[in-house]
LOKEFI-199453 format. One record per residue: residue in one letter; x, y, z of N, C-alpha, C in turn. Coordinates in steps of 0.02 Angstrom, whole numbers, plus 32768, in hexadecimal, padded with zeros to 4 digits. Layout:
N
AXYZXYZXYZ
...
***
This chain:
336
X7711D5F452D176E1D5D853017703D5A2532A
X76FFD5AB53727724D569538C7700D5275393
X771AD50253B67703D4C153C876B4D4BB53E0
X769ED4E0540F7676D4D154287638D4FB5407
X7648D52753F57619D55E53BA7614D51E5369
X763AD50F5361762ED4C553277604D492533E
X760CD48B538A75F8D44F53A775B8D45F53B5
X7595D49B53BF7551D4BB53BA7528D4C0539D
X754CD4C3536A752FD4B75323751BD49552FB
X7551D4445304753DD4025306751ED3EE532C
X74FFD41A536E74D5D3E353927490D3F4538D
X747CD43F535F744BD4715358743FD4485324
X7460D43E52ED7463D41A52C57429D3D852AE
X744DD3BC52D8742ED36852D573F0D36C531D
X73EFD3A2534073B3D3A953677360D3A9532E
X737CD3EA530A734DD3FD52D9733BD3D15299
X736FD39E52A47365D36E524E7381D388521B
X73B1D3CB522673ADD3D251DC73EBD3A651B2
X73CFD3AE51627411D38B513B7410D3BA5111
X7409D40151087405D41C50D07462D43050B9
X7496D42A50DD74DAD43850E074E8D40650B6
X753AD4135096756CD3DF50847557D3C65045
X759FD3C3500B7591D3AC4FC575A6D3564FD4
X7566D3354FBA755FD3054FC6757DD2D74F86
X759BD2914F7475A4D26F4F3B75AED2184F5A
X75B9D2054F2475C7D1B84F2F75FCD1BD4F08
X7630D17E4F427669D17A4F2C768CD1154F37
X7699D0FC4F3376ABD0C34F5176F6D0B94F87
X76DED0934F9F772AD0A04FE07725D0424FDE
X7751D01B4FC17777CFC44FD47733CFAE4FC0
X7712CFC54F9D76E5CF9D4F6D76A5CFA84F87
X769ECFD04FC77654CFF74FD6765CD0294FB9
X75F3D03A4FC775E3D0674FB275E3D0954FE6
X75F7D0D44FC87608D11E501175D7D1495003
X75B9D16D502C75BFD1A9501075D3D1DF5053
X75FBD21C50177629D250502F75F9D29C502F
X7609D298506675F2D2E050737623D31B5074
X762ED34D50487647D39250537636D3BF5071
X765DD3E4509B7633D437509A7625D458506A
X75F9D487506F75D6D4AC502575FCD4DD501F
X7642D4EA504C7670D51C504F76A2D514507B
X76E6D55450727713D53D509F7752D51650A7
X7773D51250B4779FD4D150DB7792D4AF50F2
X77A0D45E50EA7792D423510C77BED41C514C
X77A2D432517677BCD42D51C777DFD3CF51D0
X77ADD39B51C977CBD35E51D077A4D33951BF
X779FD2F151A7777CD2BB51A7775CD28551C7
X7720D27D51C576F1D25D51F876E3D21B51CC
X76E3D1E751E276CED1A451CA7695D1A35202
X7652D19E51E4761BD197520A7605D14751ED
X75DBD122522875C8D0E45208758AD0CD5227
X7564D0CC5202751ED0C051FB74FDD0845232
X74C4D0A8523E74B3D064528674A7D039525A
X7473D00952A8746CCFBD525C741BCFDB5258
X7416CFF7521573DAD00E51FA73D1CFFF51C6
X7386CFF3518D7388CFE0516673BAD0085127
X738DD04F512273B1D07450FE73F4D0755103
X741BD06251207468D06251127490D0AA5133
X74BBD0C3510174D0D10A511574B2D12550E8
X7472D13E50D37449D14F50BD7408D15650FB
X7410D142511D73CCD159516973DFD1A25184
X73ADD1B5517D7396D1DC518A73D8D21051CD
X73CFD1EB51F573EFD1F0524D7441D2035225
X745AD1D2520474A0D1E5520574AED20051C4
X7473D224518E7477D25151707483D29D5187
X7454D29A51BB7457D2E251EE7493D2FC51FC
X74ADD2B9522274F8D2CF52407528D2DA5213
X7526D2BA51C67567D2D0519F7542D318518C
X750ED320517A74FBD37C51697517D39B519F
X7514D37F51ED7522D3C15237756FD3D2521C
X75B1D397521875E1D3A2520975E6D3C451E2
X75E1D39D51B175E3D3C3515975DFD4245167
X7599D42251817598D472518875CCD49051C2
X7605D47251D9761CD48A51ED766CD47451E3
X766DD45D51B876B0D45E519D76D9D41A5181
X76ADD3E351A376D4D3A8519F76B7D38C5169
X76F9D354515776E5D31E511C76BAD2DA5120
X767CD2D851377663D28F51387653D259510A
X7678D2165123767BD1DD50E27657D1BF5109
X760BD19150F475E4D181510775DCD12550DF
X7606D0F150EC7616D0B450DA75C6D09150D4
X75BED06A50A6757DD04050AD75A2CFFE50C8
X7581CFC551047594CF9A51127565CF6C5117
X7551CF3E50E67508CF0E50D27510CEF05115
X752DCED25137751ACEA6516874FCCEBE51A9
X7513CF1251A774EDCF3251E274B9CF4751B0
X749FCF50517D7478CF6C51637438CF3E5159
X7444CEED516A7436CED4515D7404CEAD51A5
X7428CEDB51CA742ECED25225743BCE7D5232
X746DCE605214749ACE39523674DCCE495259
X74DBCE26527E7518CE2B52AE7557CE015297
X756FCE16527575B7CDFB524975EACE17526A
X762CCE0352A1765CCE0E529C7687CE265281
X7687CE05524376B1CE20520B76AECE5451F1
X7674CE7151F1766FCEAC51E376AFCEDF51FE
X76B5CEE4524376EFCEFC5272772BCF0A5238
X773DCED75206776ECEC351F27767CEF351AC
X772BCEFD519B7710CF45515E7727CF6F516E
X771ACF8A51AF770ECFCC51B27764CFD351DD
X7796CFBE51F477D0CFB651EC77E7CFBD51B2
X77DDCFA45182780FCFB2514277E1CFFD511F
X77A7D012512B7795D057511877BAD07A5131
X77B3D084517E77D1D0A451A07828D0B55181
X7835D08051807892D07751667899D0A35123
X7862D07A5100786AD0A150B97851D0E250AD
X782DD10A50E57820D15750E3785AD17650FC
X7864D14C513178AED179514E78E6D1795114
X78E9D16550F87915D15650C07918D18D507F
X78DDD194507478ADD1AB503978DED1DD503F
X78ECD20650197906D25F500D7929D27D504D
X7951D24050767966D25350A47947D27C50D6
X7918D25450D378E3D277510878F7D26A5157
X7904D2355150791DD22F519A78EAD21151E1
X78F6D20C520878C7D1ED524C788BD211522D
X784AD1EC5241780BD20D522C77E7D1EF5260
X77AFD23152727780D22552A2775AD1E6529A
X7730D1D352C276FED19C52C176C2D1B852DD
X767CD1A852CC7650D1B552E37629D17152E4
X75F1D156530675B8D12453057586D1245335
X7560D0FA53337533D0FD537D752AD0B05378
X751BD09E53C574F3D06453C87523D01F53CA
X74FDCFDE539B7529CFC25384755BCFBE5367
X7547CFEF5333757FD001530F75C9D0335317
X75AAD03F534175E3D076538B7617D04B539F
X75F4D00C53B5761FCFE953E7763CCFB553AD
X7648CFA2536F7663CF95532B7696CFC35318
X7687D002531B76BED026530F76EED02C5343
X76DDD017537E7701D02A53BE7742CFFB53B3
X7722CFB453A5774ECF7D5394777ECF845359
X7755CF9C531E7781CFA652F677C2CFD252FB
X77B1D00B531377EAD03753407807D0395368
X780DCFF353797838CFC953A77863CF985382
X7861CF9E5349789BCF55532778BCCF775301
X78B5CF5E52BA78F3CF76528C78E9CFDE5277
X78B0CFCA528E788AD01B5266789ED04852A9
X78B2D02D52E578ACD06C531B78E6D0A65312
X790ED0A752EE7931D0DE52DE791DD10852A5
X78E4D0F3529978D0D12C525F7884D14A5271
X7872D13652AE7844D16952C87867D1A05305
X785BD1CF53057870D1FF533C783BD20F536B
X77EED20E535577C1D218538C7783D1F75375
X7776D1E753AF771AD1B753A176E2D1F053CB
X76AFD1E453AB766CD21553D47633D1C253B4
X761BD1C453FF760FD16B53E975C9D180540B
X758FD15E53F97540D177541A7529D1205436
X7532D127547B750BD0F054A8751ED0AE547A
X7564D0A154797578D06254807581D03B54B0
X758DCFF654B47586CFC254D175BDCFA654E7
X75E5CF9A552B760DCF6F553C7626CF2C553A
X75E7CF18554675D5CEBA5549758FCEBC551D
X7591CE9854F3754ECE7F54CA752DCE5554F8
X753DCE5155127523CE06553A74F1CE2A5584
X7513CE6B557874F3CE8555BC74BBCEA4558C
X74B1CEC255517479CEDB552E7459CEAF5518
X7463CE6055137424CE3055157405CE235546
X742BCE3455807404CE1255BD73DACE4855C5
X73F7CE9855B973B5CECC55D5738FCEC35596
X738BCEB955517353CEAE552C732BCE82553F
X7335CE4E555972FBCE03557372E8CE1155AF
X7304CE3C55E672F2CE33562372D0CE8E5636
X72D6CEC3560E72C3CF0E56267268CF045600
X724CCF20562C7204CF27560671F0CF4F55E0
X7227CF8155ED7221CFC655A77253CFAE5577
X7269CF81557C7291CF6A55357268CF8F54E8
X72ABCF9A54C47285CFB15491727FCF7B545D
X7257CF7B54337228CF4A541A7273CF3F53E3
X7284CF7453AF72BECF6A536B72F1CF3A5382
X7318CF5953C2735CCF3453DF7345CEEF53DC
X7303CED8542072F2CE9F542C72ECCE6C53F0
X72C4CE9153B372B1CE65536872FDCE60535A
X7336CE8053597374CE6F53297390CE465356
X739FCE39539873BFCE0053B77397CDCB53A2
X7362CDAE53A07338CD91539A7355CD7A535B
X734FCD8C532C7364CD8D52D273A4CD7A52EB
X73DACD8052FD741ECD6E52FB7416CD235329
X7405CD47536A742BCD0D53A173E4CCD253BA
X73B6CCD3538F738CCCAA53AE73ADCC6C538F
X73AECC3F53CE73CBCBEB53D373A9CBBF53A2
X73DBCBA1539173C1CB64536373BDCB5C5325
X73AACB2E530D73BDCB1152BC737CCAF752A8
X736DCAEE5261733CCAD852487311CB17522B
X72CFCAEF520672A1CB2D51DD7279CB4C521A
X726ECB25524D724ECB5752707270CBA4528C
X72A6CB8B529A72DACBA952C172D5CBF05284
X72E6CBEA524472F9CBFF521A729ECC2D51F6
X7275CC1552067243CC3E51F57220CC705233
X7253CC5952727230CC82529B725ECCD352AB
X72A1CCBF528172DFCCE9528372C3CD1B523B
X7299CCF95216727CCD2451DE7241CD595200
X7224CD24522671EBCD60524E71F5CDAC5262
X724CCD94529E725ECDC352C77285CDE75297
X7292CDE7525A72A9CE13522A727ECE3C520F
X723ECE3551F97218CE5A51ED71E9CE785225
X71F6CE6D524771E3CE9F52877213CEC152AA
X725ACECF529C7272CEF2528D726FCF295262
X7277CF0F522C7268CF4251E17223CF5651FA
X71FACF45520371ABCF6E520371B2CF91524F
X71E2CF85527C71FFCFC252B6721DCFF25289
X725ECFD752737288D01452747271D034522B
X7245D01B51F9722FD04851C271F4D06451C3
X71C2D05851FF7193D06A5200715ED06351BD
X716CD01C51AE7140D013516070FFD0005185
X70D2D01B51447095D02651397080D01B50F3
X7061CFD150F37059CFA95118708ACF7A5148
X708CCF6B518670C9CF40518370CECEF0515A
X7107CEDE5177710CCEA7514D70FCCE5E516D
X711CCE7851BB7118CE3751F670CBCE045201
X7097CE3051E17054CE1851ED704ECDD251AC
X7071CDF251697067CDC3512E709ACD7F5142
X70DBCDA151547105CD58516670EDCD3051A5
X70CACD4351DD70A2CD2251FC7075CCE951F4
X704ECD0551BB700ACCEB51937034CCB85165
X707CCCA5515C7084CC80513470B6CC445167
X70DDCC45518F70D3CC1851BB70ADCBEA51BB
X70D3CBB651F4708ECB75520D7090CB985253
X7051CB89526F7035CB8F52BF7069CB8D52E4
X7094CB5952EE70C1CB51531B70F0CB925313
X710ACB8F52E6712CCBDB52CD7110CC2452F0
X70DBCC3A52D370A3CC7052FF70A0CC60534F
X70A6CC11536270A2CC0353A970CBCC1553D0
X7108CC1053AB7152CC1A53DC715ACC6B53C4
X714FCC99539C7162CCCF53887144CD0A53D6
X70EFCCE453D170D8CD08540570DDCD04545A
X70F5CCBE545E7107CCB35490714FCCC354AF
X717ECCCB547771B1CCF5549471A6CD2E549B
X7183CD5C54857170CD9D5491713ACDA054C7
X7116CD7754DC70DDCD86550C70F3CD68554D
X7117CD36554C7124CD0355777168CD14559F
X7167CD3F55D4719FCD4455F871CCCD09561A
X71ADCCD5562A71C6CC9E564971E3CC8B5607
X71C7CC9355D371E2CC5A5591722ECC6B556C
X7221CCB055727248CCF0555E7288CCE5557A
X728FCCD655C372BDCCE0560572E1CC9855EE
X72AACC5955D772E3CC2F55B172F4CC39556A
X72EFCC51554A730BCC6054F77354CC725527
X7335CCAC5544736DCCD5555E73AECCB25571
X739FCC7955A973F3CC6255C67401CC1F557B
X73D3CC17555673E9CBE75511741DCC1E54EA
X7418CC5754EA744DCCA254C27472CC9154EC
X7473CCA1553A74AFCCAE555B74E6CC7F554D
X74D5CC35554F7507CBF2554474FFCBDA5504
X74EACC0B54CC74EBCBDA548D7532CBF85480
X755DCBC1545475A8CBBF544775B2CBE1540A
X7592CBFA53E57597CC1A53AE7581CC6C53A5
X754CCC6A53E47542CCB754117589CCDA542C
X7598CCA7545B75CDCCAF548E761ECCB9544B
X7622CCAA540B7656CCAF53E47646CCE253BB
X7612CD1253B5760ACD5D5393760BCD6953F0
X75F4CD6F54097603CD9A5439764DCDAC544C
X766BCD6F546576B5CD78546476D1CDA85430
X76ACCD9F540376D9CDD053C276C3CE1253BC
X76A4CE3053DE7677CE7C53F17685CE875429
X769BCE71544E7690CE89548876CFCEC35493
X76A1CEF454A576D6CF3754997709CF4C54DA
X76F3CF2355187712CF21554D7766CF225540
X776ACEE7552377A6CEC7552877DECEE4550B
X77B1CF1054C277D6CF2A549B77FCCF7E54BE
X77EDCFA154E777E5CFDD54F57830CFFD5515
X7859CFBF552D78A6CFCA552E78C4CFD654F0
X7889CFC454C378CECFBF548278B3CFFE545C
X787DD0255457786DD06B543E7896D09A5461
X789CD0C3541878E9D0F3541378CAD128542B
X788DD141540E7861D17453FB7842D1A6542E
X782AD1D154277805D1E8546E77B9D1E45463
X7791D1D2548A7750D1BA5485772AD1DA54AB
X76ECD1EA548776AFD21C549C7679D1EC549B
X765BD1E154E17616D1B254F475E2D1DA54EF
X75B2D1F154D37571D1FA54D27533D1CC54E7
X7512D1C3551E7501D1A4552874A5D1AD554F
X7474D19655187423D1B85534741DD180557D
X7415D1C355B47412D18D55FC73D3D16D55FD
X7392D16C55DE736DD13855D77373D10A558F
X73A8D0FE5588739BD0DD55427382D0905553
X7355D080552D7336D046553B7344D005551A
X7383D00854EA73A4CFEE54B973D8CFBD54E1
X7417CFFC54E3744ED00155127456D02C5539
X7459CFF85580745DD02255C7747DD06455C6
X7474D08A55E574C0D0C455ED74FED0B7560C
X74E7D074563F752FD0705650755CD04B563D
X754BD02F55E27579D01D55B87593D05455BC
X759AD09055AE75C1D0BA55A775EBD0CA55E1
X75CED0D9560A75F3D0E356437628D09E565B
X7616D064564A764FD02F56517689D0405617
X767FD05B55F176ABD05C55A476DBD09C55BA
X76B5D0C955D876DAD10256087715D0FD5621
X76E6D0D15659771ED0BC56857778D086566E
X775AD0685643777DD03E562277BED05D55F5
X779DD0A255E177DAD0C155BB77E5D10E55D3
X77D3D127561277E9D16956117843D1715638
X7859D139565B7896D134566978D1D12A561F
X78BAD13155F978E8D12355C678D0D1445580
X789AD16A5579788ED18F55387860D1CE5550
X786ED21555237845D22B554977F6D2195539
X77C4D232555F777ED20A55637740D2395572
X7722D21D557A76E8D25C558E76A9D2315585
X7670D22F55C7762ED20355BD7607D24A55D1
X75D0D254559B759DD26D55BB7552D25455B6
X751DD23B55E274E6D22355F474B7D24F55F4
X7483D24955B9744AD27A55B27417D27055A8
X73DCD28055B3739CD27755BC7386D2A7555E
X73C5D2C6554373ADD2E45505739BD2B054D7
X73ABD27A54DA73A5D24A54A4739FD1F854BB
X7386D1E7549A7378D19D54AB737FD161546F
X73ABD14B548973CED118544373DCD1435400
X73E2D18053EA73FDD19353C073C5D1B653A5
X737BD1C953C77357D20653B37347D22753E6
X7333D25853C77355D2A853FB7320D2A65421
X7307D2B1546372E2D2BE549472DBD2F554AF
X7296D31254B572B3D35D54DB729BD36E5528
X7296D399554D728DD39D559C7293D3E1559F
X7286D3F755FC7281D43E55FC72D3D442560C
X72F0D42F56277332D44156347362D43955F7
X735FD44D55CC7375D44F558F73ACD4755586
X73ACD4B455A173F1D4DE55977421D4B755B6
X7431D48855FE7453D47F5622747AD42855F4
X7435D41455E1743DD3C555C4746BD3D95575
X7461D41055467474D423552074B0D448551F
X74CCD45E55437517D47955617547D4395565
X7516D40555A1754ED3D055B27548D39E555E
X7521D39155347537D36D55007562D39454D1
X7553D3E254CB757BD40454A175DED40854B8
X75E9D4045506762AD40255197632D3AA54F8
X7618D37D54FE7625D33F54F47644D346549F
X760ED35F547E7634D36254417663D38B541E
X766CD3C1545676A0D3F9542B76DBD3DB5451
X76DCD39E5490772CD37554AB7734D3455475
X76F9D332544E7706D30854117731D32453C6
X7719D35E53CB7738D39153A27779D3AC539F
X7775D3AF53E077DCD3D653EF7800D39B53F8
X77EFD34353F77805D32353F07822D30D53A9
X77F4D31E537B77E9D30F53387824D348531E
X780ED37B53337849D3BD530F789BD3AD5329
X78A0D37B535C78E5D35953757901D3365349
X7947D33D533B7958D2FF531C7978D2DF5362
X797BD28B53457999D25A536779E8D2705362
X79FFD25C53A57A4ED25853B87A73D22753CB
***
């Protein structure tokens, strides 16, 4: 089966949800917990290091379960790393510096050699970096879903777009809202659990009880950054110039890094994503198609990393399926 008949399959795949493919186990990789996905048959074509958005479930969600079954059923090896601090949906730097020495130490493993990368999102543009330092010779290809160029440009469209989506907006909030003290610190608890009661869809949620335990002032400022556009627009330029914002940003920012990726890189990118723009991707494009090979494609099939559907579907489903079978014949390359 070639490239793009695999790549059909994985995209039929994770269209439909399924996970029923691939012998699944836990294994540890530098003192995380993994888990490895097999094919249920076959030859192992190559190895995919997939890495989990910042979701609660970990690499255990649902979304990037799918995708190691699409592979899996089609030949590849997926190692699926747990990383608490995205799991945790903080924004840790260091993390970068994890998933570099995974990376190192898979390529290593059984002489396995350069190994694919997969992610979406935040965690896309983490691996991007990471595959830019000590680890970039041991990835050979990235297939990356609506990552981010500048963080700084995905806070400003979270505070300032009116379709902002509610999860993104609650986790900047939880990381980068300004300031010190218990208030500061119980209102960063708020925007955490309104997160979790976004992205877990709990029932009951939780955001209503940590509310109710607050003081007034607390509940005052929670709702007024959310209701209050004028109020909002200043939190907002307090992120832009806080000095400890501006020192994780510097350290993410995937711009800078994109001369120094070895790899060839596949942009997937949902053109209404309400998260991150599309033309993060298309800047990340531009940034590396003179020097690696590359490939952006912009689709209305998906939006931040769930599948969307429309009537033009055969045409939207062709152009993501070529996106991923150039990810594929990249992957079946070795480096020279």
């Amino acid at each position: 089966m070639g490239t793009y008949s695999r790549a059909l399959n994985i995209v039929f795949r994770m269209f439909m949800a399924r996970r029923s493919a691939g012998k699944h186990s836990r294994i540890t990789l530098n003192g995380r917990p993994v888990v490895r996905v097999l094919p249920d048959r076959g030859r192992v074509r190559g190895t995919l290091m997939a890495i989990h958005g910042m979701a609660a479930r970990g690499n255990v969600d649902p979304r990037i379960q799918v995708l190691a079954s699409a592979f899996a059923a089609n030949g590849y090896e997926v190692i699926l790393p747990l990383y608490r601090d995205i799991q945790q949906l903080t924004i840790n730097p260091d993390v970068i510096g994890d998933m570099e020495e995974d990376l190192l130490s898979l390529a290593a493993l059984e002489n396995r050699g350069p190994v694919g990368l997969f992610s979406a999102s935040f965690s896309a543009s983490l691996g991007m970096v990471a595959a830019s330092g000590k680890a970039r010779n041991a990835v050979k290809s990235m297939l990356l879903v609506g990552p981010f160029g500048h963080v700084m440009s995905v806070v400003e469209h979270l505070f300032d777009a009116e379709d902002r989506d509610p999860y993104g907006f609650y986790v900047v909030l939880r990381n980068f809202l300004p300031g010190k003290g218990k208030k500061v610190e119980s209102l960063r608890r708020c925007f955490t659990e309104a997160a979790l009661d976004n992205g877990l869809a709990r029932q009951p949620g939780q955001l209503a009880p940590a509310l109710a335990q607050v003081s007034p002032s607390v509940r005052e400022e929670f709702y007024r950054i959310l209701h209050n556009a004028e109020y909002r627009r200043n939190i907002k330029d307090r992120i832009m110039n806080d000095a400890r914002v501006k020192k994780i940003a510097a350290r993410i920012d995937v711009i800078q890094h994109c001369p120094d990726i070895a790899s060839s890189v596949t942009l997937i990118h949902g053109d209404r994503d309400n998260v991150i723009p599309p033309g993060e991707s298309r800047l990340l494009f531009d940034h590396l198609r003179n020097h690696v090979p590359a490939r952006v494609c912009l689709t209305p099939l998906i939006s931040h990393g769930t599948v969307q559907y429309g009537i033009k579907i055969p045409l939207q489903v062709h152009q993501v399926v070529s996106a991923v079978s150039f990810f594929l014949k990249q992957a079946d390359r070795p480096l020279h």
